[in-house]
C-alpha positions, 0 to 999 in steps of 0.5 A: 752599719752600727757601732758595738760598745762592750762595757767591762763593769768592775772600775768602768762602770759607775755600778761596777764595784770599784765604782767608774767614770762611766755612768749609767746615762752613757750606756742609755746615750749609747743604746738611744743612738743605735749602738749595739751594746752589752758588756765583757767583764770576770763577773759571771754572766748571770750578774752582768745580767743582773746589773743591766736588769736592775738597771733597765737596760735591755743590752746585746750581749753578755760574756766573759771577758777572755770570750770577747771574740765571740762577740764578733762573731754574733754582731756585724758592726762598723767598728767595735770598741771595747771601754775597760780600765785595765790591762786584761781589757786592754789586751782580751779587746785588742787580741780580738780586733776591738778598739779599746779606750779607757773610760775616761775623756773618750767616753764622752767623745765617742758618743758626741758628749764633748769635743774631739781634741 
């Protein structure tokens, strides 16, 4: 069974608007290793759908980040995760089972790109 990754943008992202730490090449990584992949943000889904499109990032999902529960509900996974930079993200993601991580260091060790501490 696969893992699922919910991107929230806005101070995640390096797109997002402020910019994050986790670049577009993550995401790419992400998908190439067989992560179901989507995001969970405030933005409305018509413009998360934008970014992934300007992107050229075909992704899973798109909700609001109070519906991340949904997410669970359409995707059997091994383990969900949720990568945001604040205190909404963390608590809308823990709420619905989600794992949450910052996007900082553990972006990378989640997708094999450095060592585990």
């Amino acid at each position: 069974m696969t893992k699922l990754i919910s991107f929230d943008i806005d101070g995640t992202l390096e797109v997002g608007d402020p910019p994050g730490s986790v670049t577009m090449e993550m995401v790419r990584l992400a998908k190439s290793l067989g992560y179901i992949i989507g995001s969970s943000s405030d933005r409305t889904i018509s413009s998360q759908q934008r970014i992934w499109r300007d992107q050229g990032i075909t992704v899973d999902f798109t909700v609001l980040k109070h519906q991340i529960s949904s997410v669970k509900d359409q995707f059997e996974a091994e383990e969900y995760y949720h990568i945001g930079d604040s205190d909404m993200d963390r608590y809308y993601s823990e709420r619905a089972g989600f794992l949450f991580l910052s996007p900082d260091a553990s972006v990378p060790r989640l997708l094999g790109m450095s060592p585990e501490p």
